[in-house]
N, C-alpha and C positions, 0 to 999 in steps of 0.2 A: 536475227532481223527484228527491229522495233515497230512493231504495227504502230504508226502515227495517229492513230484515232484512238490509243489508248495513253497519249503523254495528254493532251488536251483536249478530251472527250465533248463533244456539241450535243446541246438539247436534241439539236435538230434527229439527229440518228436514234431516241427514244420517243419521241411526243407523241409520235401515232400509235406506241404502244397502248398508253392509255385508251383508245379507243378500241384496241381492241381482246385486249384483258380485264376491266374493269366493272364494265357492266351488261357479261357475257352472262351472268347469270339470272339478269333482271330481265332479259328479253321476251316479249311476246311468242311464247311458244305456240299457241296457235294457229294464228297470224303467220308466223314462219314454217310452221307446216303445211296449211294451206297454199304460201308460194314452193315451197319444197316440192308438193304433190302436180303443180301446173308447169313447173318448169321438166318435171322429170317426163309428164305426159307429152308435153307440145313439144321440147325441145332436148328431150333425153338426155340434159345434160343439168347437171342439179348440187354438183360436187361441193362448189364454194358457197352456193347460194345459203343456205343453209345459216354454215357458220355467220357468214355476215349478215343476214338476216337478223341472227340474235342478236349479235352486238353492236347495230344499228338501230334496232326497238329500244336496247336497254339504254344507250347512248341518249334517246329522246326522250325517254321514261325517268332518267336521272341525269340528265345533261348538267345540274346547276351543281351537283359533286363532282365534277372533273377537274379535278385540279391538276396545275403542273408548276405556272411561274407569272407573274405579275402581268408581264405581255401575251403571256397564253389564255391568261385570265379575260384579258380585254376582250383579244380578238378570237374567243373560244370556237366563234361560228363560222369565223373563215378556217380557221384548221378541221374541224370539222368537215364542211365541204370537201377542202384539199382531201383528206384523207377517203373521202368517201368516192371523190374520181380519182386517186390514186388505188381505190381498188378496181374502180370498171377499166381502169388504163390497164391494168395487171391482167385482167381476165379478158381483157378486148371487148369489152362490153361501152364501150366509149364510141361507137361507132351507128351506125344510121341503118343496121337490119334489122330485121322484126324482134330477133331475144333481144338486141341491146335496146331496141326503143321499150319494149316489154317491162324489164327492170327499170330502165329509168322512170314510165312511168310508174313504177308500182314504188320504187321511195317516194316518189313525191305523196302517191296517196297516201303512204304513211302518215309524213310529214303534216297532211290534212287532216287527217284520222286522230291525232294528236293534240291538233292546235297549236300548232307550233312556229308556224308561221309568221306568228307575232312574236316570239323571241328570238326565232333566227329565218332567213331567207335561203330558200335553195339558188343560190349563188354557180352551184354546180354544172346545173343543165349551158349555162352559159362559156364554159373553159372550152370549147371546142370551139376554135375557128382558127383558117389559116395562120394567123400570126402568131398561133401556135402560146395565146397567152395564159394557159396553166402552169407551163413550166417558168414564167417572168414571174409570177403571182407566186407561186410556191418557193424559189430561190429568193424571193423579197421578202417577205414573212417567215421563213426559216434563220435568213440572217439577221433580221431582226431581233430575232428569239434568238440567235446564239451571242448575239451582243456582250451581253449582262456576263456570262463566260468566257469568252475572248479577253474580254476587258481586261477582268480577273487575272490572267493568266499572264497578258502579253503585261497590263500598266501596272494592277498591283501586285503580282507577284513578279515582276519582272524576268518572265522564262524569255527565253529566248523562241523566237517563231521556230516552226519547222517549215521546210519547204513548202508542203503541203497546205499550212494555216497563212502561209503568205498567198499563196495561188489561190484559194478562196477568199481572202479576203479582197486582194484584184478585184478580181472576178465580181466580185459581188458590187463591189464599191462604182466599176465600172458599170453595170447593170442600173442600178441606180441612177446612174448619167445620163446615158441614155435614153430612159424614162422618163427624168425628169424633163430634158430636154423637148421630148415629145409632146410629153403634155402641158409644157408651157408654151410651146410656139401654137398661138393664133388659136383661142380657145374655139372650140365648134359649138354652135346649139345642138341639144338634144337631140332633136329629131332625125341629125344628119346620121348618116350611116356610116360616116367616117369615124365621129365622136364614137357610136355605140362599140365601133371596133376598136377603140383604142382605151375603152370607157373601165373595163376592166382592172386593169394595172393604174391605169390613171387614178380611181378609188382608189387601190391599195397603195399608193404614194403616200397619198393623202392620208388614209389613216396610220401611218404607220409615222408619219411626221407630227399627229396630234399627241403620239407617244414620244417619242424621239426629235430634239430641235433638228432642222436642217444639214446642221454642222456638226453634230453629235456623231453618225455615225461614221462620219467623213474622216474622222479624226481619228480616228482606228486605224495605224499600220504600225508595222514590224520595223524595229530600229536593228535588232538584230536575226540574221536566219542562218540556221545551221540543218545538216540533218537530223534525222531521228536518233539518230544513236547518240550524237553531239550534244543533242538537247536534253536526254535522257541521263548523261554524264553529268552536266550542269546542272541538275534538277538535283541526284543525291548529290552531289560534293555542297550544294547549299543548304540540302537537309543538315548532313553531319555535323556542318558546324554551327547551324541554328542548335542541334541538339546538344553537342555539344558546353555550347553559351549555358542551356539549360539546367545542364548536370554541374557545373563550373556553380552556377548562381546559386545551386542548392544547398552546394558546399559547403560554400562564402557563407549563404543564411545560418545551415546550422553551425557551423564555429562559432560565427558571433552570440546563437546562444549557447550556446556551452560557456565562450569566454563570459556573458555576460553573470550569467549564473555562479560561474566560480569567483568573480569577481565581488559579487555582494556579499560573501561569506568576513566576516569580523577578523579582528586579529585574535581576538580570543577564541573565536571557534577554530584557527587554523593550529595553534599552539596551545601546548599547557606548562605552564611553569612547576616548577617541583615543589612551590610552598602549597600550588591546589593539590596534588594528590598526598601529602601531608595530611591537610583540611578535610581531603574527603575520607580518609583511613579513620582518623579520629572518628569521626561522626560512623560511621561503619558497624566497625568491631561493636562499640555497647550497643548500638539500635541490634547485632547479629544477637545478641545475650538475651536483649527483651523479649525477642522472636520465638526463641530456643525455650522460656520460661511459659511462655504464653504459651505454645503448642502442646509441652508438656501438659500444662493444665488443660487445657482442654482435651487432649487425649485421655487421659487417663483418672479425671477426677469428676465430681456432677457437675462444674460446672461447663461442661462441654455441652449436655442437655440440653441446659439452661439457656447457654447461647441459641443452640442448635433450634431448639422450640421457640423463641422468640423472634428469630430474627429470618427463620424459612421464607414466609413470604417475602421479604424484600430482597431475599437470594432469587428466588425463581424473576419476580421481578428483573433485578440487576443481570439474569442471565437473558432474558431478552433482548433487553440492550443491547447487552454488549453482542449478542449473535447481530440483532437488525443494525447495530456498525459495523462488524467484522463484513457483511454482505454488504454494504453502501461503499464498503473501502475497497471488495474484490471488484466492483461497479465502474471502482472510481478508475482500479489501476487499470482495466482493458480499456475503458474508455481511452486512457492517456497513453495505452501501447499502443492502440489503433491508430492513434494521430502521431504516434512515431513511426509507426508505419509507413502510415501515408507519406510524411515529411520525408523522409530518407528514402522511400520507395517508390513514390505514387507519381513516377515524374512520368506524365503523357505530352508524345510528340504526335501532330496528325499531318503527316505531309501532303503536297497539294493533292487535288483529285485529276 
């Protein structure tokens, strides 16, 4: 069975990890001890507070390192939020009795205690009302953020949808409609209590369309859909023969140089005729006589000395040389195996994520 969240994997299912791995180690440890010790007296109950304590300080303490993706970047402080009432929704601390109003307000003092206010807005305390617009806000902004992936997968890489990436894309696309519809008929003033209830999601239209033209993300569907297993099939047999092409082209490359190399070589370097090694015998045999006269003498008579004493320095000399080339030329030849290496070996495929 092909778990469908791992053929086209969404932002959305990691973002809030960043929040709460990242800056678990920067957090106010006093500060969260202090709430650790109030909650475990008043309300014997202290389990999570703790952990998310830390990594809520550290969150506000290093907010402007969180990095994830260009639209995460934007709207860092409404994921933020989201993730911060997706933990009180988790613990039921989202609700209107003494511990949940407790912690909410004790983030907020944080939030003050920081100064932070002016970088980002507690957005949060507001997702609670009947029309239930946390979870509009959070399926808006989550698909927004898987956009930039989707895209990838369904336009430039051309996969094929799974069932699953068609139903949220509906889904989501539909959700959008809806909204938008909302908050274009018959805008309300402020003050009205209609606007405020609708005021939520109607923001995150809106900024979510200063990133994204109107019809951008509208333009996003599945031309084809298969299952998971179908799509997964489709996925390698396109790998193979991408890879394939790859090993094919390496081939083709090096033949051509080998051919090209063999091809510059002379007609005299490929042949010798019989009158050159003639030519070369001659010149040979008396230069072997001179060699054979020389050595004599100098083995065996003074003037071997004579040489030997004169001419020492510019041996030890001439034997440095020739070591500091013999080393420039074992330099040379790993150099030029490495890149044969590489050439015939080095062939990387990265298939999609």
């Amino acid at each position: 069975m092909v778990d469908p969240a791992t053929l086209h994997p969404l932002d959305s299912n990691k973002v809030y990890d960043v929040f709460e791995v990242k800056n678990i180690q920067n957090g106010d440890k006093e500060k969260c001890q202090e709430l650790y010790e109030t909650m475990e007296r008043e309300y014997q109950d202290s389990d999570s507070v703790d952990f998310f304590c830390q990594n809520f300080t550290g969150n506000l303490k290093n907010y402007k390192n969180i990095k994830f993706s260009d639209f995460f970047d934007k709207f860092r402080c409404k994921f933020l939020n989201i993730w911060i009432y997706k933990y009180l929704v988790k613990e039921k601390l989202n609700l209107f009795d003494l511990k949940s109003t407790f912690i909410k307000g004790r983030i907020v003092n944080f939030w003050n205690e920081y100064n932070f206010k002016n970088t980002c807005d507690y957005d949060f305390i507001y997702y609670y009302n009947k029309n239930n617009d946390y979870n509009k806000i959070k399926k808006m902004y989550e698909f927004a953020l898987n956009y930039e992936k989707l895209y990838f997968f369904i336009k430039t890489s051309n996969d094929p949808c799974t069932t699953e990436d068609e139903k949220y894309i509906q889904e989501s696309l539909k959700l959008y409609e809806e909204v938008k519809s909302e908050c274009e008929s018959e805008p309300e003033p402020e003050f009205s209590s209609k606007y405020i209830t609708k005021k939520i999601h109607c923001d995150a239209l809106k900024d979510i369309y200063k990133f994204y033209s109107k019809n951008e993300l509208s333009e996003l569907k599945c031309t084809t859909t298969m299952s998971a297993e179908q799509v997964l099939k489709k996925i390698k047999e396109r790998e193979s023969a991408q890879l394939s092409k790859v090993v094919f082209r390496e081939i083709e490359s090096r033949d051509s140089r080998l051919g090209s190399s063999q091809n510059q070589l002379s007609p005299s370097e490929e042949t010798s005729s019989p009158s050159d090694s003639h030519n070369a015998m001659a010149i040979t045999f008396p230069l072997l006589g001179v060699l054979s006269i020389f050595y004599s003498l100098y083995k065996f008579t003074p003037v071997g000395s004579l040489i030997n004493s004169r001419f020492m320095g510019s041996k030890v000399n001439s034997f440095n040389i020739n070591e500091g080339e013999h080393e420039l030329l074992e330099n040379e030849f790993d150099y030029e195996h490495m890149n044969v290496s590489v050439g015939e070996h080095g062939i990387g495929y990265h298939p999609v994520q």
